[in-house]
N, C-alpha and C positions, 0 to 999 in steps of 0.2 A: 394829362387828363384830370378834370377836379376832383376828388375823391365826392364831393358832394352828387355830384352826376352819378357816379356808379354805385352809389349807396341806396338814390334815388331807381335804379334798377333793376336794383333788385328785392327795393318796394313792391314796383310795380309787377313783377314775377310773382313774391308772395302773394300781392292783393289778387291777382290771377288766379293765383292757387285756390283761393278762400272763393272768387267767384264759382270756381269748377265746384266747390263742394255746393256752396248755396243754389245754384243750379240742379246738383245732382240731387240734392233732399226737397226740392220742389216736386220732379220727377218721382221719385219716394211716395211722398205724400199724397201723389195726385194733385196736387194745388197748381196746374199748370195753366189750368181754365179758372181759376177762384179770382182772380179779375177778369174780367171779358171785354176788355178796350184795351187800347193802345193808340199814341204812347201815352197816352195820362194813364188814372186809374179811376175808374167810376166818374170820366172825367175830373177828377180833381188830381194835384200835384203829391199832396200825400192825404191819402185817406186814413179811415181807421183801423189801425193794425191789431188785426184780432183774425183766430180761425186760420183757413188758410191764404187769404188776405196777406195775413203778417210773412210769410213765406217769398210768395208770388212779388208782392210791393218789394219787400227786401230784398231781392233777390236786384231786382229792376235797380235799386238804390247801389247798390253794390257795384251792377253793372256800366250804371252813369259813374261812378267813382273811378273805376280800372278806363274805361274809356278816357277819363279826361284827362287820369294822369298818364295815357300813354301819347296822347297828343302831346301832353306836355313834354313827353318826354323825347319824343319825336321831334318838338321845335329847338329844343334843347340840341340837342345831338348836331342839327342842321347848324347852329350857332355856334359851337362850341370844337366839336369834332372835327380832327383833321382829315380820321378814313372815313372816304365818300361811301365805300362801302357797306360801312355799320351805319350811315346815315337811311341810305338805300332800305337796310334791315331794317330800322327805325320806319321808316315809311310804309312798308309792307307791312307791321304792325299796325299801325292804324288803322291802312285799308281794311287789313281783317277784323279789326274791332268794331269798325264799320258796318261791314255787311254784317258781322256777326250780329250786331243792333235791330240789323234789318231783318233776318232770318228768326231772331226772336220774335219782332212783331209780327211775321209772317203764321210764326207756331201760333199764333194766339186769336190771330184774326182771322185765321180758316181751320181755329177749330184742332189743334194738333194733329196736322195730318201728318204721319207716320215720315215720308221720306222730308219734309221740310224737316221734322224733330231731329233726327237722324244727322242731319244736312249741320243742323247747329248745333248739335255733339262733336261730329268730326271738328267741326272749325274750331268750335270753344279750345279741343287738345293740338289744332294746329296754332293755333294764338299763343298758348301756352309754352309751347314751346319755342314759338318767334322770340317772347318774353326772356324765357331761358335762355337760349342763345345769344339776347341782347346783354344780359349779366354777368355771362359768362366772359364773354369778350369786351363789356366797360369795364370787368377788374381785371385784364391781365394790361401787361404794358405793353405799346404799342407796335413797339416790334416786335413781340411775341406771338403776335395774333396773323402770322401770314400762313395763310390753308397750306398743305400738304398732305394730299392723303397718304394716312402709311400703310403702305403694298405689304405689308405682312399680315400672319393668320388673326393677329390681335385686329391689326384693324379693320378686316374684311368681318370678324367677328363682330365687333362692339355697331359694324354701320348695319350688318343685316339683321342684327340682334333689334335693337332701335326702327327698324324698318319691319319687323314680325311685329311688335308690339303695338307701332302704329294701327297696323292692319289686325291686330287683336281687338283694338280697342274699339275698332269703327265696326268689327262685328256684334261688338259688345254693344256698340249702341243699336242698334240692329234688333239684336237679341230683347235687347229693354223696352226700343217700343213698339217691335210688330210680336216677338214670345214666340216664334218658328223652330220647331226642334233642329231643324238643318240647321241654324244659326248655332243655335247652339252644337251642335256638333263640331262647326268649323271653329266657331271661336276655340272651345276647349282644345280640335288641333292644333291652333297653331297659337294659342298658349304655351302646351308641350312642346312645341319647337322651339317657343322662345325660351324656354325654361332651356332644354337640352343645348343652346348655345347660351346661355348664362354660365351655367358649370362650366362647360366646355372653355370658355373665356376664361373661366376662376380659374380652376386646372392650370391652362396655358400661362395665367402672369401669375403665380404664386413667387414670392419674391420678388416681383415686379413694381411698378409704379402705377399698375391699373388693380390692382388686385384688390386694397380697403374698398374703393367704389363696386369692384366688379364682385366680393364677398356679400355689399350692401344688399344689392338688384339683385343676387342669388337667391341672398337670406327674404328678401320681400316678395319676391318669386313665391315662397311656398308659403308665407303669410296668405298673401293673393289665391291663392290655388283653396286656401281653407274656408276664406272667405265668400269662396265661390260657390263651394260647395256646402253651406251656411244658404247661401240667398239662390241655387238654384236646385239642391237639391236636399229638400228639407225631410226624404223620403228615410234617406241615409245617416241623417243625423240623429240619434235618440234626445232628442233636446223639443219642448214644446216650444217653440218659439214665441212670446206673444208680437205682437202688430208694431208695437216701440221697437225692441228687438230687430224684426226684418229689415222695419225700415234703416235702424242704425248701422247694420249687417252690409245692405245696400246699398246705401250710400257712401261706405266706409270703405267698398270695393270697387267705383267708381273711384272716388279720392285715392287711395293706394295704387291706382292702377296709373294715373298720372303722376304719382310719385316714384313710379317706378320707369314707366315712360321718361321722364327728368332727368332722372338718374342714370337711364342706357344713354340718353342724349348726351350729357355728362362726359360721360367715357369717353362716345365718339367725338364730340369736340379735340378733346383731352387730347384724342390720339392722330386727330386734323392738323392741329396747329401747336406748330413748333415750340418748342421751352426755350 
């Protein structure tokens, strides 16, 4: 496989990353309505980046970027790649970068209605992780990459650990744009269950070969956990927050939160496919 391909994708993973952030400090700012068309911006291609404009446009510019390099990256793969399979992935990639395009306009042109907003949070960390997944397997070699799930406690751990955090995160969005205490209840539940199968997982491979990764996810576990309690309970904190502050708090706990998401994903790859 060309090394330029897999170098190439794990661009596109990073520049994913940096979408979820520019997305998430939109959100922050409120600047979700600060253009109010789509897809141009005030009808034009690029306006004047100023206020929250500069946010909202950027954000849109960013998103035309990861889009095209995943199509590219996608034609690539069909060209290039033997397994039908990661091609397959490859495509399912785009599709969701796709809608995800479209669910953006949809947030914008009726107004941020709460389950659209929602709707393209979830996807943005299901792309993200299509992304991930594609990087992960253009750098191993080719026979290394055939699935077996391993029936042991590690990897029953690392997949439902990864599978709590999904569903952490999409309450998280939840939480962000409807603010319902129930949400937050459940998110911070099943936080703490991802947390208590984090450790749980460390414990089990110390000495192991999942243990650096599964250390990593533990130790941002409670980074994340401090974070949270910075941007949702500022009752508790003796710290006056100013407005900069919050906002960088919040958006830092979105971001971390897909880095840690990566990172469980990570594992369970790790512990899928064969060495």
């Amino acid at each position: 496989m060309p090394l330029t391909l897999a170098r190439f994708s794990i661009l596109t993973a990073f520049c994913t990353f940096l979408l979820l952030i520019a997305g998430a400090l939109v959100t922050s700012l409120g600047s979700g309505l600060a253009v109010p068309d789509w897809p141009l911006s005030f009808g034009q291609f690029f306006p004047r980046m100023e206020g929250g404009v500069f946010y909202e446009h950027g954000h849109r510019m960013i998103a035309g970027t990861v889009g095209l390099m995943t199509l590219v990256l996608t034609a690539w793969l069909w060209a290039s790649e033997t397994r039908r399979w990661l091609c397959w992935l490859g495509t399912f990639a785009a599709l969701a970068v796709v809608a995800q395009a479209a669910l953006g306009g949809l947030t914008v042109l009726f107004k941020l209605p709460p389950q659209i907003s929602i709707a393209h949070a979830i996807l943005a960390q299901t792309f993200f992780c299509l992304t991930v997944s594609l990087a992960f397997f253009m750098n191993r070699e080719a026979g290394s990459s055939t699935m077996a799930f391993r029936m042991d406690a590690s990897g029953i751990l690392s997949v439902s650990m990864t599978a709590l955090l999904f569903i952490q995160l999409t309450l998280g969005a939840a939480l962000r744009h409807i603010g319902s205490s129930s949400y937050l209840v459940l998110h911070a539940s099943v936080a703490g269950l991802a947390a208590a199968l984090s450790f749980t997982l460390l414990f089990r491979e110390r000495g192991g070969d999942l243990f650096r990764p599964a250390l990593a996810v533990a130790s941002l576990i409670l980074v994340q956990a401090c974070l949270g309690a910075l941007s949702v309970f500022p009752a508790f904190v003796p710290l006056d927050l100013s407005w900069a502050a919050r906002t960088l708090v919040a958006t830092s706990h979105v971001a971390l939160g897909a880095v840690i998401l990566a990172s469980s994903l990570y594992i369970t790859l790790r512990s899928m496919a064969k060495a």
